[in-house]
PyMOL Python script that loads the backbone (N, CA, C, O; Angstrom):
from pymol import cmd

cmd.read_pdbstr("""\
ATOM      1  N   UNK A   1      72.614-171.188 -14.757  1.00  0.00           N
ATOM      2  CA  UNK A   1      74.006-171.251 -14.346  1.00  0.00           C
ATOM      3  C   UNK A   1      74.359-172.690 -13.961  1.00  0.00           C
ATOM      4  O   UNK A   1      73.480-173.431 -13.521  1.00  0.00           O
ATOM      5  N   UNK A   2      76.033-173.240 -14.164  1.00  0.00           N
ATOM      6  CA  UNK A   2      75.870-174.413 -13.645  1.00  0.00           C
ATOM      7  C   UNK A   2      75.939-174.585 -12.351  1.00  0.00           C
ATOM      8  O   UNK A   2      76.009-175.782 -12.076  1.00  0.00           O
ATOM      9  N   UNK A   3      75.947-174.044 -11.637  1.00  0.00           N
ATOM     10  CA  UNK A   3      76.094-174.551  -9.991  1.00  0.00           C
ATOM     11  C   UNK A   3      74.684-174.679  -9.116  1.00  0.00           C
ATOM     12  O   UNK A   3      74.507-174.468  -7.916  1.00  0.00           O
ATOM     13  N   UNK A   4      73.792-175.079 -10.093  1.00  0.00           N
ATOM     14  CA  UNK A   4      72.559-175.066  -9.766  1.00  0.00           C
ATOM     15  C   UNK A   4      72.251-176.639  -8.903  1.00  0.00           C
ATOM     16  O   UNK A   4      71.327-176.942  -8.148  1.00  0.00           O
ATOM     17  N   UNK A   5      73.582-177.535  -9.439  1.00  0.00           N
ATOM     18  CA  UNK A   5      73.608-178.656  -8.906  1.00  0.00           C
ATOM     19  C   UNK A   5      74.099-178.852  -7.101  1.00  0.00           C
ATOM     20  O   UNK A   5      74.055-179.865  -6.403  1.00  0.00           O
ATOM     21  N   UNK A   6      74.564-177.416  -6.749  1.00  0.00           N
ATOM     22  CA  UNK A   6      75.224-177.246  -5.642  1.00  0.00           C
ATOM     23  C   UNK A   6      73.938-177.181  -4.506  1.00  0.00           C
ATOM     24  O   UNK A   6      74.156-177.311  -3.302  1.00  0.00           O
ATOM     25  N   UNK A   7      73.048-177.037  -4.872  1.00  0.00           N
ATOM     26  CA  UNK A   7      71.647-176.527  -3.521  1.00  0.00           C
ATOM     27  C   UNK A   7      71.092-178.029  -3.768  1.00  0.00           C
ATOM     28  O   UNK A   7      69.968-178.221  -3.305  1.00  0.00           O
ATOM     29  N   UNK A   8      71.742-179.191  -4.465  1.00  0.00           N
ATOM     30  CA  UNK A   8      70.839-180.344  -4.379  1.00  0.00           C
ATOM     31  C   UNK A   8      71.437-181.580  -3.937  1.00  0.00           C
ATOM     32  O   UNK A   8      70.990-182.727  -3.964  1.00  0.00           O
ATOM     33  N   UNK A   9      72.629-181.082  -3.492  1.00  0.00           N
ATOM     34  CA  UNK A   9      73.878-182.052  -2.875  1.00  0.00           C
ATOM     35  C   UNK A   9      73.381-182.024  -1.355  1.00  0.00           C
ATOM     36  O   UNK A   9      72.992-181.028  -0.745  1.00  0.00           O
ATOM     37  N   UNK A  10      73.501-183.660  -0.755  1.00  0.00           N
ATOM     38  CA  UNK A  10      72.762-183.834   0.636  1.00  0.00           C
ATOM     39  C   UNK A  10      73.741-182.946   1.615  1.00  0.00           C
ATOM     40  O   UNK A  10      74.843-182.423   1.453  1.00  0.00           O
ATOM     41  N   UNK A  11      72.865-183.021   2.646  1.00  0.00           N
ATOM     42  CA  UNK A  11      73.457-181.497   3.788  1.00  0.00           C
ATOM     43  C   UNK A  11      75.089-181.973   4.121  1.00  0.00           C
ATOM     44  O   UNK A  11      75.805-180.991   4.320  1.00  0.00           O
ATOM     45  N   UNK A  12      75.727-183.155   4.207  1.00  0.00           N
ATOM     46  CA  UNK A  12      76.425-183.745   4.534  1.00  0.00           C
ATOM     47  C   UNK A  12      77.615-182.976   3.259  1.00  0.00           C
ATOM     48  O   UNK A  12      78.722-182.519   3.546  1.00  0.00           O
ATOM     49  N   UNK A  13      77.154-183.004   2.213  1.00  0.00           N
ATOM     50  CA  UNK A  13      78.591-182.962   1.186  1.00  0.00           C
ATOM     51  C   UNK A  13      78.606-181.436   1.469  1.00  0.00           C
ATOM     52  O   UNK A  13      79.670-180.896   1.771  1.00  0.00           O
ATOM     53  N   UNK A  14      77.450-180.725   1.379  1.00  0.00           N
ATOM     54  CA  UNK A  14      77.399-179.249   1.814  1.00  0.00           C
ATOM     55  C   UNK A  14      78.523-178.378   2.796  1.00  0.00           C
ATOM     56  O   UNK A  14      79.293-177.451   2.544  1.00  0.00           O
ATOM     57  N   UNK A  15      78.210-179.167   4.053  1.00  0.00           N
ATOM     58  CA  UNK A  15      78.862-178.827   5.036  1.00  0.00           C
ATOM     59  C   UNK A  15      80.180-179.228   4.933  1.00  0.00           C
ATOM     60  O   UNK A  15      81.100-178.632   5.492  1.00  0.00           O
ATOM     61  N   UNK A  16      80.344-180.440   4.085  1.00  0.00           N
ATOM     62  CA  UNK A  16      81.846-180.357   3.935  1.00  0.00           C
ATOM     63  C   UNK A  16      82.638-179.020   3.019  1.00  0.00           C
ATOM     64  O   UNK A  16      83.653-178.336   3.154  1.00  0.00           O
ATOM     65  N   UNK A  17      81.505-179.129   2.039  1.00  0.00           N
ATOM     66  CA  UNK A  17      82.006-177.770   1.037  1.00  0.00           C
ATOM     67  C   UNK A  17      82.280-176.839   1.423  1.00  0.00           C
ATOM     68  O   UNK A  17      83.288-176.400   0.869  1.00  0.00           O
ATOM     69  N   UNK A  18      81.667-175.887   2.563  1.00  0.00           N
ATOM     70  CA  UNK A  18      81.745-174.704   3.588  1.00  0.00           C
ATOM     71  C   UNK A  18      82.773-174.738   3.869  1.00  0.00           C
ATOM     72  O   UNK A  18      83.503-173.818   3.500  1.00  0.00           O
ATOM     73  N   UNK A  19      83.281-175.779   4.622  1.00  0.00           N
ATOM     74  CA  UNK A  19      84.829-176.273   5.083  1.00  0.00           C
ATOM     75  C   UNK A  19      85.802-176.311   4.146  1.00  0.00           C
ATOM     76  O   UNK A  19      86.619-175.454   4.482  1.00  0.00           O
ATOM     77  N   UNK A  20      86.057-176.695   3.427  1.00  0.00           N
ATOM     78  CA  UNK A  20      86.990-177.135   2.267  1.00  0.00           C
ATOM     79  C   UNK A  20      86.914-175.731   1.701  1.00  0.00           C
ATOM     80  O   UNK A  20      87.932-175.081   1.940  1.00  0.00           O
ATOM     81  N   UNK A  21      86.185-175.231   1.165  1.00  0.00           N
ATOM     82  CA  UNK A  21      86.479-173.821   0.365  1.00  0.00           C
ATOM     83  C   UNK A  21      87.143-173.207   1.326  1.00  0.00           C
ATOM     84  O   UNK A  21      88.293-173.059   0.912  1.00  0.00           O
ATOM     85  N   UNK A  22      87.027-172.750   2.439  1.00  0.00           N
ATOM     86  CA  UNK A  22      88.190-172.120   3.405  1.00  0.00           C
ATOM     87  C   UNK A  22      89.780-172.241   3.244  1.00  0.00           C
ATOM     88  O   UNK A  22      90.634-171.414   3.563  1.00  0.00           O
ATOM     89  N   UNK A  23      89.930-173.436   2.689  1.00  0.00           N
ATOM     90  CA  UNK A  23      91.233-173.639   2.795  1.00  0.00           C
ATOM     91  C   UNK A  23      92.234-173.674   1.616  1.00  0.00           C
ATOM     92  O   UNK A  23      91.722-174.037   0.557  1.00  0.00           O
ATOM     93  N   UNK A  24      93.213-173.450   1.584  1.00  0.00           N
ATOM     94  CA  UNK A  24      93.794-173.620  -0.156  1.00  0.00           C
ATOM     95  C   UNK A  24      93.664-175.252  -0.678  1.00  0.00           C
ATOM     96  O   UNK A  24      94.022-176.301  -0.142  1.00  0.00           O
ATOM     97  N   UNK A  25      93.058-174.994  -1.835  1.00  0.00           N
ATOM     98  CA  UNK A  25      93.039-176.288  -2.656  1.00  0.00           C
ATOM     99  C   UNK A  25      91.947-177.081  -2.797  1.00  0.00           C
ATOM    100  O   UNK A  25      91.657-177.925  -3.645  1.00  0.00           O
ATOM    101  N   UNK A  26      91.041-176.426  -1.233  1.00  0.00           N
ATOM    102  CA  UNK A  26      89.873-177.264  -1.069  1.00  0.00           C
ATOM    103  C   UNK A  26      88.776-177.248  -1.628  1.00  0.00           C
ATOM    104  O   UNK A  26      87.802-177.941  -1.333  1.00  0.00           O
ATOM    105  N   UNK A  27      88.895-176.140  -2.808  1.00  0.00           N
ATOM    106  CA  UNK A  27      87.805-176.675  -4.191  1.00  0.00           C
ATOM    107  C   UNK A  27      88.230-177.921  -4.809  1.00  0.00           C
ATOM    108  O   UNK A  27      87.299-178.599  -5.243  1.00  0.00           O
ATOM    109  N   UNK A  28      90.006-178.639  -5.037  1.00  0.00           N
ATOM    110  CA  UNK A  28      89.979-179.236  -5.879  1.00  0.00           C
ATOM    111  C   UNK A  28      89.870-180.775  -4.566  1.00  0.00           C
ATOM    112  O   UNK A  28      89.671-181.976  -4.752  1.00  0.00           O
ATOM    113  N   UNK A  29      90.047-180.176  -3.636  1.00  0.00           N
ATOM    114  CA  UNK A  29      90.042-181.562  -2.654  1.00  0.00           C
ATOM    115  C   UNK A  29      88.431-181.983  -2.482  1.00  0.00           C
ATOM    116  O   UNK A  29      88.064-183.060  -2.014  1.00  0.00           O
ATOM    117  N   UNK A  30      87.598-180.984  -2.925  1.00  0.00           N
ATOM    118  CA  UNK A  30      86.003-180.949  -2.920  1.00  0.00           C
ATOM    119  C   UNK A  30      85.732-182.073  -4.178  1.00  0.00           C
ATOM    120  O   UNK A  30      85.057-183.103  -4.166  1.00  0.00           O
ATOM    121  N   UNK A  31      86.221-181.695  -4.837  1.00  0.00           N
ATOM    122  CA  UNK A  31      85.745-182.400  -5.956  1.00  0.00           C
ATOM    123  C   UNK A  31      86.487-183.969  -6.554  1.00  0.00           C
ATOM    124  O   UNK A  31      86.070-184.708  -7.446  1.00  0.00           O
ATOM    125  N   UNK A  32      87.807-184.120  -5.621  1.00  0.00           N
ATOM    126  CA  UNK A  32      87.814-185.457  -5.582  1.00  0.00           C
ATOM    127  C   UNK A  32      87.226-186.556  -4.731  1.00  0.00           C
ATOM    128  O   UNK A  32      87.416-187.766  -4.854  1.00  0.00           O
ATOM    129  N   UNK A  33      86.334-185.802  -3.673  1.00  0.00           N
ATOM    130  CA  UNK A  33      85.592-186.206  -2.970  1.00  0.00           C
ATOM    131  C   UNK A  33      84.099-186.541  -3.444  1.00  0.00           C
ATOM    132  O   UNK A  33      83.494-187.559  -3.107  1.00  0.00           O
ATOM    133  N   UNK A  34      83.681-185.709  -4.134  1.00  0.00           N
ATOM    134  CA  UNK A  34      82.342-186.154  -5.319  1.00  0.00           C
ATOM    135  C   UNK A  34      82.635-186.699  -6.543  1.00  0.00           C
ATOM    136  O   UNK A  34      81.654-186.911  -7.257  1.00  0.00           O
ATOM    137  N   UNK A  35      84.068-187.078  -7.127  1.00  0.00           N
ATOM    138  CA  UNK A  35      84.326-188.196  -7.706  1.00  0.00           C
ATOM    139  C   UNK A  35      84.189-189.332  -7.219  1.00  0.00           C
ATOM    140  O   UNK A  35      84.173-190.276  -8.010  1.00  0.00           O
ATOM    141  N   UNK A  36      84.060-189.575  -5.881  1.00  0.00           N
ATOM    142  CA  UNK A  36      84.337-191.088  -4.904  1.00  0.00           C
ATOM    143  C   UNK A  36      83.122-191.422  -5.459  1.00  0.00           C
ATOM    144  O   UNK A  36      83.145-192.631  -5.687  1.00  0.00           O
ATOM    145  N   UNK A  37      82.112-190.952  -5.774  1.00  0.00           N
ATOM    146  CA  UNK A  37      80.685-191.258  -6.155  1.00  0.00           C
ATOM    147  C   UNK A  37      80.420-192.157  -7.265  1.00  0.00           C
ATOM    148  O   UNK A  37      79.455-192.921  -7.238  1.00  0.00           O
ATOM    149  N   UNK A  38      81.207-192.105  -8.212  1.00  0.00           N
ATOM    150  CA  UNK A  38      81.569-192.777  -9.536  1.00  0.00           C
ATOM    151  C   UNK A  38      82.030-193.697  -9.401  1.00  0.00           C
ATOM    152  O   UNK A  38      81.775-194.505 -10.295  1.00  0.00           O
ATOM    153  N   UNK A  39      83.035-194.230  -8.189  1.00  0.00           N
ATOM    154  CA  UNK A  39      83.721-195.706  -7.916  1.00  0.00           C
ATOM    155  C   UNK A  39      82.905-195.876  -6.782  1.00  0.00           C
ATOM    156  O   UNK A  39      82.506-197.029  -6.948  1.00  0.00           O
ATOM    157  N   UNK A  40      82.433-195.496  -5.803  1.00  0.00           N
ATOM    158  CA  UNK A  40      81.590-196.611  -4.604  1.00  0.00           C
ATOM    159  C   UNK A  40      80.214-195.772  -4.570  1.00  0.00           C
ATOM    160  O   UNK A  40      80.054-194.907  -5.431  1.00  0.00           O
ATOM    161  N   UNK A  41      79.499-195.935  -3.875  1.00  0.00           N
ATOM    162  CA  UNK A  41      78.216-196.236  -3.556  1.00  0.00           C
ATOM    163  C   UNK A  41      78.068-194.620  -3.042  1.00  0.00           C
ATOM    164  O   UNK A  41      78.995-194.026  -2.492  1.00  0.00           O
ATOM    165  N   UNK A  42      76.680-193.985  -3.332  1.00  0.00           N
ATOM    166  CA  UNK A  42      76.831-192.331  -2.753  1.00  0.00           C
ATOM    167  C   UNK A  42      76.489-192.242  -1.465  1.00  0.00           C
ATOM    168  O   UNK A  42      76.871-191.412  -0.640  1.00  0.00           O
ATOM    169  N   UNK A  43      75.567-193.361  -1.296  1.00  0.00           N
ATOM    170  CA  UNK A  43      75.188-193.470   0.638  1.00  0.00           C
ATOM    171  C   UNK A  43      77.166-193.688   1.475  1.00  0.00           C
ATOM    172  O   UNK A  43      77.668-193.061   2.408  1.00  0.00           O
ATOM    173  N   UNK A  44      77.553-194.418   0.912  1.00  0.00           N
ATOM    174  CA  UNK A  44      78.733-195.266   1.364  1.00  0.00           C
ATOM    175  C   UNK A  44      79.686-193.847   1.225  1.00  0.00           C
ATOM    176  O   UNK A  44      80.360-193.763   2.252  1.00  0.00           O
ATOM    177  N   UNK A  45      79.874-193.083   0.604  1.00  0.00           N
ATOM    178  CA  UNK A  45      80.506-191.759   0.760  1.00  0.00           C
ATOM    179  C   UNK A  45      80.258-190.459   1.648  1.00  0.00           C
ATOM    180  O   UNK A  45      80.937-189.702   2.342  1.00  0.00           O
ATOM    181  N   UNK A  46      78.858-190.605   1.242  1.00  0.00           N
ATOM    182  CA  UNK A  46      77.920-189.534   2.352  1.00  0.00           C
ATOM    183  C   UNK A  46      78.121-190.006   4.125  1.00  0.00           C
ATOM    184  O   UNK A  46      78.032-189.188   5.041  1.00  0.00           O
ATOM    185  N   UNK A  47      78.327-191.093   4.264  1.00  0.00           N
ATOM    186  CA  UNK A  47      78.241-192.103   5.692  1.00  0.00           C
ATOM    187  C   UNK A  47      80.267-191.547   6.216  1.00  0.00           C
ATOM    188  O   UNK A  47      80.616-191.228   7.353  1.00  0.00           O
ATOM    189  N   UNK A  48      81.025-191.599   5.186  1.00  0.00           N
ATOM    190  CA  UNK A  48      82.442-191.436   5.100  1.00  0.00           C
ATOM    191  C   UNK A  48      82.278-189.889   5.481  1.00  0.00           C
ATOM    192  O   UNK A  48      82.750-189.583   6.576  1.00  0.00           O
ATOM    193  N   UNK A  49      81.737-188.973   4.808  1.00  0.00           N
ATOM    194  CA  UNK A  49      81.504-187.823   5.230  1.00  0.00           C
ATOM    195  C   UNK A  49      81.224-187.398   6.046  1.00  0.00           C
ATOM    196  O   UNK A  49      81.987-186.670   6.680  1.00  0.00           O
ATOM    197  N   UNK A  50      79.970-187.658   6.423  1.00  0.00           N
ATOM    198  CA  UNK A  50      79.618-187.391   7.926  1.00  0.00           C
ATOM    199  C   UNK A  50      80.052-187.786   9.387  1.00  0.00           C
ATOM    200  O   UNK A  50      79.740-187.188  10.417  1.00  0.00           O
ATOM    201  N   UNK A  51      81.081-189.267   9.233  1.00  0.00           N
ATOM    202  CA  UNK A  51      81.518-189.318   9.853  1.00  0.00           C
ATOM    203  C   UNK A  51      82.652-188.660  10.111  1.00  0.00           C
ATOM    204  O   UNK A  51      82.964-188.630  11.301  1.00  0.00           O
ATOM    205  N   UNK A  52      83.220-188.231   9.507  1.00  0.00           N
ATOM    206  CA  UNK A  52      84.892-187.519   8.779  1.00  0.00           C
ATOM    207  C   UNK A  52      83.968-185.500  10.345  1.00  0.00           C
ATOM    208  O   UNK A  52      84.313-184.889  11.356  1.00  0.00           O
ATOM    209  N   UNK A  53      82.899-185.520   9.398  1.00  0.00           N
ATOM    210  CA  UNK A  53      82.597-184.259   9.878  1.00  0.00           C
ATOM    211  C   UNK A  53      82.470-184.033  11.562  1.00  0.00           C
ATOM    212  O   UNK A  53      82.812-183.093  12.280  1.00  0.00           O
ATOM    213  N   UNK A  54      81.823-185.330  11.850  1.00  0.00           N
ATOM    214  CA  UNK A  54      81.772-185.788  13.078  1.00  0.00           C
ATOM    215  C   UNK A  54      83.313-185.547  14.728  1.00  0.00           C
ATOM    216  O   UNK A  54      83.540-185.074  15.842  1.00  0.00           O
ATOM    217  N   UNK A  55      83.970-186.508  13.316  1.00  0.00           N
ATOM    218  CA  UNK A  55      85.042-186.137  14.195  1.00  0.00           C
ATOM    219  C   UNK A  55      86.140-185.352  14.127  1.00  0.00           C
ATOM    220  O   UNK A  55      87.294-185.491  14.532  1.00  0.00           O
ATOM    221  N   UNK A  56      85.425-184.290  13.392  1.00  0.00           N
ATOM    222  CA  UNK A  56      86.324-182.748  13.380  1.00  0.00           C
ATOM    223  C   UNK A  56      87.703-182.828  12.437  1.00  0.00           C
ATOM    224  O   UNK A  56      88.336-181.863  12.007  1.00  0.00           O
ATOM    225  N   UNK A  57      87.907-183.822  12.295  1.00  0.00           N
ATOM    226  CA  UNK A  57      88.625-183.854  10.336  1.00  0.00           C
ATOM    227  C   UNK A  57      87.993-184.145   9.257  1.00  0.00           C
ATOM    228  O   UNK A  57      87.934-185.301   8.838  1.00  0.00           O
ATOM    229  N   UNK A  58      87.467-183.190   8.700  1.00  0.00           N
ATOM    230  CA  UNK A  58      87.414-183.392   7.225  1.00  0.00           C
ATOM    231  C   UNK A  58      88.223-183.086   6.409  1.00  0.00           C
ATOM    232  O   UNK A  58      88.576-181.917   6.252  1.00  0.00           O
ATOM    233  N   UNK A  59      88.584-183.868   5.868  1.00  0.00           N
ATOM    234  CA  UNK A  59      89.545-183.844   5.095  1.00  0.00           C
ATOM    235  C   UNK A  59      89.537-185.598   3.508  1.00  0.00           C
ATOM    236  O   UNK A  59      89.171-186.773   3.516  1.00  0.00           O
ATOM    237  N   UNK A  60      90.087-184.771   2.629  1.00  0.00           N
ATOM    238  CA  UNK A  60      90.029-185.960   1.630  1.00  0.00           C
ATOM    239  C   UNK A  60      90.491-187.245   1.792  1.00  0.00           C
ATOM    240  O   UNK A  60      90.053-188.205   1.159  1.00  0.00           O
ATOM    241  N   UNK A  61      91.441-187.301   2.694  1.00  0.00           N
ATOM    242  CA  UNK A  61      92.405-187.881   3.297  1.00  0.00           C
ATOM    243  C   UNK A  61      91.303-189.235   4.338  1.00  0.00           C
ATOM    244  O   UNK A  61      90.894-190.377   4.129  1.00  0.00           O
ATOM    245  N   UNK A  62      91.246-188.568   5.075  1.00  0.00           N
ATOM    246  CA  UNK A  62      90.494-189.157   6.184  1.00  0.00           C
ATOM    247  C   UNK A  62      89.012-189.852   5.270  1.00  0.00           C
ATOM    248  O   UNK A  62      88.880-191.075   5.320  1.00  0.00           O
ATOM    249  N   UNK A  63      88.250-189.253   4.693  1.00  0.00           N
ATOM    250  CA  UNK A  63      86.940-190.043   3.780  1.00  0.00           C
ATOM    251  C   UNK A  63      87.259-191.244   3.360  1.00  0.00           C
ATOM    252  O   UNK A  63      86.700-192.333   3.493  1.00  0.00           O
ATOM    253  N   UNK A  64      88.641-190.773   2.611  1.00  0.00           N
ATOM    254  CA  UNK A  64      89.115-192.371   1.857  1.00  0.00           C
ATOM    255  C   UNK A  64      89.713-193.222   2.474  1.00  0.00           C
ATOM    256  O   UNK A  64      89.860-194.329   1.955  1.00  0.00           O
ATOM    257  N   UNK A  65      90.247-192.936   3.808  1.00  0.00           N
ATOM    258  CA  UNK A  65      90.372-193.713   4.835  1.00  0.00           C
ATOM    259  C   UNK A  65      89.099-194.646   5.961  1.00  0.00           C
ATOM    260  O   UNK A  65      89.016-195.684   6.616  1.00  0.00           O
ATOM    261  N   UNK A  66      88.411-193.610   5.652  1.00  0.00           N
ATOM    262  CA  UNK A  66      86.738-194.149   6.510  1.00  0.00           C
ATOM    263  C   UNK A  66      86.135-195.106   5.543  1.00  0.00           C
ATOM    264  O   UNK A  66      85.534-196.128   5.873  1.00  0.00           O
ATOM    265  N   UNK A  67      86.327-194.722   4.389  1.00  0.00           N
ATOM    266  CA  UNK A  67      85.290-195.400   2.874  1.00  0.00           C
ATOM    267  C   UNK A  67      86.158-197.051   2.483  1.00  0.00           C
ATOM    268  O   UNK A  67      85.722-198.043   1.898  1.00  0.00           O
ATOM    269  N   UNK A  68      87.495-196.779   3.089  1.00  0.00           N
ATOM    270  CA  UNK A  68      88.562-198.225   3.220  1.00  0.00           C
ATOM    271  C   UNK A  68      88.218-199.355   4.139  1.00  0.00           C
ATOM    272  O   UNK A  68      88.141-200.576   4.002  1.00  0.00           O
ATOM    273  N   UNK A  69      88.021-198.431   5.221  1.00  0.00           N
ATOM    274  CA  UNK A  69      87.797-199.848   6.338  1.00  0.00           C
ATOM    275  C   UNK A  69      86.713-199.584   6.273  1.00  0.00           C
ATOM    276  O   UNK A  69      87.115-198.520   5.803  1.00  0.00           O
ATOM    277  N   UNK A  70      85.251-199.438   6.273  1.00  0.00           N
ATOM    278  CA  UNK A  70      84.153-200.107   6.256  1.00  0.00           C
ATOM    279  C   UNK A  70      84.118-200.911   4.746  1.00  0.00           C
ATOM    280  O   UNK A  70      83.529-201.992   4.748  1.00  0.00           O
ATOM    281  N   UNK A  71      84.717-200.443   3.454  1.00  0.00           N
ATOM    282  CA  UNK A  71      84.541-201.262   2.784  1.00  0.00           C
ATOM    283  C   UNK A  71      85.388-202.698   2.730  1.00  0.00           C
ATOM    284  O   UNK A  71      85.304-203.470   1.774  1.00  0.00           O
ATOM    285  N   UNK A  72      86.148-202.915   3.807  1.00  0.00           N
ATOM    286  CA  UNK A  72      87.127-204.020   4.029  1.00  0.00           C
ATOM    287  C   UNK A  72      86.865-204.850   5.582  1.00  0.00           C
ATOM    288  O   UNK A  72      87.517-205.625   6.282  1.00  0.00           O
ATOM    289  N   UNK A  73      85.586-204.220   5.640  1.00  0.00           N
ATOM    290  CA  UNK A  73      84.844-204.777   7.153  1.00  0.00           C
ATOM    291  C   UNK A  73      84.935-204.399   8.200  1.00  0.00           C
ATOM    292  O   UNK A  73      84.064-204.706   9.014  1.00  0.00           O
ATOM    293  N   UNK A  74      86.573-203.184   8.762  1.00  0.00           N
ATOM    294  CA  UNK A  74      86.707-203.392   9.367  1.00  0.00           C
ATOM    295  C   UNK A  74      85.571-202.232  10.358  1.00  0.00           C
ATOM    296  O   UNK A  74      85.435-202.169  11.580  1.00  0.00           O
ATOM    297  N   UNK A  75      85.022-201.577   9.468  1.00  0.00           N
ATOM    298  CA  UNK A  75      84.001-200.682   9.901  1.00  0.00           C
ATOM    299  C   UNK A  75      84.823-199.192  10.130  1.00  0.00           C
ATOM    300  O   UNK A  75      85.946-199.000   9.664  1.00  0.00           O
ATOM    301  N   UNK A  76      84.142-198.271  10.850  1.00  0.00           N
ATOM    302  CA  UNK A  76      84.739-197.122  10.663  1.00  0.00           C
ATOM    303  C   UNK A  76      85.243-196.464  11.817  1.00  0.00           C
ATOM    304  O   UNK A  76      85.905-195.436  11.957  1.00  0.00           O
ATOM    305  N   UNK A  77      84.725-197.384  12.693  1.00  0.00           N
ATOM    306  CA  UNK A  77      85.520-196.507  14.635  1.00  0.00           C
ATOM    307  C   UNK A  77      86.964-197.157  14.652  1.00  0.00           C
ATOM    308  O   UNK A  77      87.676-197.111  15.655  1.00  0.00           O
ATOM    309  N   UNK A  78      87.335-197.752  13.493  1.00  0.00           N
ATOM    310  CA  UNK A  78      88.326-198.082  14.009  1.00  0.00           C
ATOM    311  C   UNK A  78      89.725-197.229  13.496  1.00  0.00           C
ATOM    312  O   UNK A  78      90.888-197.463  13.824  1.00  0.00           O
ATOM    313  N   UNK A  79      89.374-196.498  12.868  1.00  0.00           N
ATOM    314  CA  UNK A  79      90.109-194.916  12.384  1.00  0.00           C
ATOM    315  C   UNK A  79      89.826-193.763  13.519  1.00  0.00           C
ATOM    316  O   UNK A  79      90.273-192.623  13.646  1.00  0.00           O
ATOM    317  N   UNK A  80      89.045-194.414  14.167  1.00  0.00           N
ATOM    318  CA  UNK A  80      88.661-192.767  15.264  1.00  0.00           C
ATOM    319  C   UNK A  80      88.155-193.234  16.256  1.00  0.00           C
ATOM    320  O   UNK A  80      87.122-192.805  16.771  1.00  0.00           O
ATOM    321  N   UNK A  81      89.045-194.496  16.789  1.00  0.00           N
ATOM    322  CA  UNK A  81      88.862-194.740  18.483  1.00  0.00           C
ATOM    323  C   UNK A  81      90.636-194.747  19.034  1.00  0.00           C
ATOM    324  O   UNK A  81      91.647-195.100  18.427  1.00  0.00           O
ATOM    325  N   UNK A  82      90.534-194.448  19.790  1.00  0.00           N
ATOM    326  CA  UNK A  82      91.889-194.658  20.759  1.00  0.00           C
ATOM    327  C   UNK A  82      92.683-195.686  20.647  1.00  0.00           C
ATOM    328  O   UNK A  82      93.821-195.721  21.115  1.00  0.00           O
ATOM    329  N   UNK A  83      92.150-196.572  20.035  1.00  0.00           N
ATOM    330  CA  UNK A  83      93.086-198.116  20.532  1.00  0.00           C
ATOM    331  C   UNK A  83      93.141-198.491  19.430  1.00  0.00           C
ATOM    332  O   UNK A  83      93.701-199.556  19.167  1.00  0.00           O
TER     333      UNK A  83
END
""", "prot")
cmd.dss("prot")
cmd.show_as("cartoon", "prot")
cmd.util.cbc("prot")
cmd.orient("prot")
């Protein structure tokens, strides 16, 4: 079957998947999120992820916002600190 690729995706994209299928759309918001893989780096997405998971939005939205400022230096607390 093809979804054999699904039990070999790191725990990080997983747990986002759990999440995202819950919601409407969030198969196709799943999978523009494992496209990011094809334009940047898979550690550099997985790191966007987990942080995204961390602070209780995951969302497609927010990854490509986390995956922006560390790739523009400014690092990634600066989407998810107070100030």
């Amino acid at each position: 079957m093809w979804q054999w690729w699904v039990s070999e995706l790191p725990e990080g994209f997983r747990q986002l998947q759990k999440i995202l299928l819950k919601r409407p759309g969030g198969d196709r918001e799943m999978v523009d999120i494992l496209a990011l893989v094809l334009m940047h780096d898979e550690a550099a997405v997985l790191t966007a992820v987990e942080l995204a998971l961390e602070a209780g939005i995951p969302s497609k939205q927010t990854i490509l916002n986390l995956r922006i400022g560390v790739q523009c230096g400014k690092g990634a607390g600066y989407l998810l600190s107070d100030g």
